[in-house]
C-alpha positions in Angstrom: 9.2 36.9 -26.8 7.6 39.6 -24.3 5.4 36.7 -22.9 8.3 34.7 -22.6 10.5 37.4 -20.7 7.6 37.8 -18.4 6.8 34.4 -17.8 11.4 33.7 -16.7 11.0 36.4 -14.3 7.7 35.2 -12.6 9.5 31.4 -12.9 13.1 33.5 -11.2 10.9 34.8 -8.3 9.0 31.5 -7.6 12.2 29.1 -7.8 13.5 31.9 -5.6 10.9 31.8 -2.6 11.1 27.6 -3.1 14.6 27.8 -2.1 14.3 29.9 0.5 11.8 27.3 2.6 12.5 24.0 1.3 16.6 24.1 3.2 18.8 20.6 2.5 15.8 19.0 0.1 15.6 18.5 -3.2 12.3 20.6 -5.1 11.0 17.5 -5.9 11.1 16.0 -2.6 10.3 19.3 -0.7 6.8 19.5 -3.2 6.1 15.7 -2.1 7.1 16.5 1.5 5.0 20.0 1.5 1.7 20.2 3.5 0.8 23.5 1.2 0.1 22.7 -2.3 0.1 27.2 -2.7 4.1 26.5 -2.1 4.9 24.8 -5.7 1.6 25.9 -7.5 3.1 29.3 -9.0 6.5 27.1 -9.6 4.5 24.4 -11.8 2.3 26.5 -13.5 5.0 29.0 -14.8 7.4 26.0 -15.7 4.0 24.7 -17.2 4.6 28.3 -19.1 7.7 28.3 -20.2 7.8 24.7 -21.6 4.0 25.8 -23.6 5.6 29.4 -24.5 9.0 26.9 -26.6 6.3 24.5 -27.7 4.6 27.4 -29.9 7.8 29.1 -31.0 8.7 25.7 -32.4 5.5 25.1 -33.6 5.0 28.0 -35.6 8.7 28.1 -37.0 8.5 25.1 -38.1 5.1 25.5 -39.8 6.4 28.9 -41.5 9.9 28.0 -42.1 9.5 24.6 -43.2 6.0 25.1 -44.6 5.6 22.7 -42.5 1.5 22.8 -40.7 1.6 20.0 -38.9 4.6 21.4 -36.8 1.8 23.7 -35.4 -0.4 20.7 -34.8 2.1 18.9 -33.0 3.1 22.1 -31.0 -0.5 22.4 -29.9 -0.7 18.7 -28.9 2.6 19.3 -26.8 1.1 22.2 -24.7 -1.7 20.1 -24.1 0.4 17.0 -22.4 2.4 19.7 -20.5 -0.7 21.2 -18.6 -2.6 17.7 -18.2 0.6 16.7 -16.7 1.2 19.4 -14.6 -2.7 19.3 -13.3 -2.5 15.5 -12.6 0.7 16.1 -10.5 -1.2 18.8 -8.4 -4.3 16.9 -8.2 -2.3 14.0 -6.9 -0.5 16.1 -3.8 -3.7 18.2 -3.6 -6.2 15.0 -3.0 -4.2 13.4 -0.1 -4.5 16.9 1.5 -8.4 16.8 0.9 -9.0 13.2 2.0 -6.9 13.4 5.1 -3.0 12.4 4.9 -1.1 11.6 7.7 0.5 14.5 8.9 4.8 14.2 8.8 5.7 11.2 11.4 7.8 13.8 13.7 4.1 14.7 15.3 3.5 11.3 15.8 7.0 10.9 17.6 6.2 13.9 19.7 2.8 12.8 20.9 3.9 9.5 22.1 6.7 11.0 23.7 5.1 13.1 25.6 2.9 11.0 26.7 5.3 8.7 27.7 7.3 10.7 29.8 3.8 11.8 31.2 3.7 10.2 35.4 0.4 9.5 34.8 0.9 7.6 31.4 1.5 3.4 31.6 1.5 3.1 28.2 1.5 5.5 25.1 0.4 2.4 22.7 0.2 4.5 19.2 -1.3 7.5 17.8 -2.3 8.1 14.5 -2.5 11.7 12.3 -4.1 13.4 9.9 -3.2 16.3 8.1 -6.4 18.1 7.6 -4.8 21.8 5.7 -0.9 23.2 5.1 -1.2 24.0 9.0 -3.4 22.0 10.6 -3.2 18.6 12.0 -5.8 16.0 13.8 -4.0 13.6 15.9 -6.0 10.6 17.8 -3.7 9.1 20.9 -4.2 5.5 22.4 -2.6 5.0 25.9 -2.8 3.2 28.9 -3.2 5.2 32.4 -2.5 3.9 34.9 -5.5 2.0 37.3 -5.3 3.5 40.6 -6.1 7.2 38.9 -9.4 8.6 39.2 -11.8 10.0 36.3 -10.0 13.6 37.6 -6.5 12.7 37.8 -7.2 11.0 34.2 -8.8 14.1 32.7 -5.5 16.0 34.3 -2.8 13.8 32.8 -5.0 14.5 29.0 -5.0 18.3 29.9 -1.5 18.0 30.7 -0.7 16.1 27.4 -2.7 17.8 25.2 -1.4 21.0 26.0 2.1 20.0 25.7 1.6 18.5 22.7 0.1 21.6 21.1 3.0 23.8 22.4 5.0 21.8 20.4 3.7 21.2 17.6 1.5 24.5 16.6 -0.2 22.6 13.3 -2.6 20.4 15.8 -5.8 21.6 16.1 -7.2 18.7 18.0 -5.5 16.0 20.0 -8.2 12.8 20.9 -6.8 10.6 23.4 -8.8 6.8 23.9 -7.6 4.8 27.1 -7.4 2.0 26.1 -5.1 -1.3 26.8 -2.2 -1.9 23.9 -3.5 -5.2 23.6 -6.9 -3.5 22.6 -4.6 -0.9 19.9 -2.9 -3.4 18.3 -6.0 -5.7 17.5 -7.9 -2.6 15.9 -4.6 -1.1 13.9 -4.5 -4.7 12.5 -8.2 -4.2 11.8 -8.0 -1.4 10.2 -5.1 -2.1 8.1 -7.0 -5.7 7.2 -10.0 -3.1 5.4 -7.3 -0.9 4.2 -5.7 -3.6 2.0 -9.9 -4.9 0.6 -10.4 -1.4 -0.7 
């Protein structure tokens, strides 16, 4: 009972500090949407608590009240599904982080429009992310500059780009931008999406 009483209020404080960040979204969709698996760890585990803390009561009323040993078994059996579940369902949103995930698609938007409103800019042809920690994003630009600019006035447009870029969106860390012609993007996404779907 104590350990129960101890494990609602720590369960109280973390639903409280989930509400506070996640605004309009449901939990379940804010944990899917969050870049910091720290955010819902506390809330799973103590949920992972409370559901282990009525699997034992059960478990050993039943086995004393209905001379029942097995119900203590079962309630052992229970607590261990609960916490394999709740691990696999933070390995899954923890691995994406680790392998790279692409970061959410509203820094993707912002990097191509920067760039195209950029004078220097013919075409912004793609850009693709990667969401390397809770706060920190890689983001790799393809565009088009236009072909009277000189090595100088291209490296000024980047400069110009990449610094906008980061102003607005604080989680980049690094912004690559390739010249290339969309012609040239589109036949390497389609590439890269062809070796995507044999592994």
């Amino acid at each position: 009972a104590v350990s129960f009483v101890f494990e609602i209020i720590s369960w109280a404080v973390a639903m409280k500090g989930i509400g506070a960040r996640k605004g309009r979204l449901g939990y379940f969709e804010a944990f899917r949407r969050s870049k910091d698996p720290s955010d819902f760890t506390e809330l799973l585990t103590d949920s992972a608590g409370l559901l282990g803390l009525l699997f034992a009561l059960g478990g050993v009323l039943g086995s004393h009240m209905l001379h029942a040993p097995r119900a203590d078994g079962a309630a052992s059996i229970g607590i261990a599904v609960v916490l394999a579940g709740t691990s696999l369902l933070l390995l899954r949103e923890s691995k994406n982080l680790l392998i790279g995930e692409p970061a959410h698609p509203r820094i993707g938007d912002s990097i191509i429009a920067i760039a195209r409103a950029d004078e220097g800019v013919r075409c912004a042809n793609g850009v693709l992310t990667f969401q390397m920690g809770p706060q920190q994003v890689v983001a790799n630009l393809s565009a088009e500059f236009d072909d009277h600019l000189n090595a100088d006035q291209i490296e000024q447009c980047v400069n110009r780009i990449e610094e906008k870029a980061k102003s607005e969106n604080r989680e980049i860390v690094a912004l690559f931008i390739k010249p290339q012609t969309a012609r040239t993007w589109r036949r390497r996404t389609e590439r890269l999406k062809r070796h995507a779907g044999e592994s």
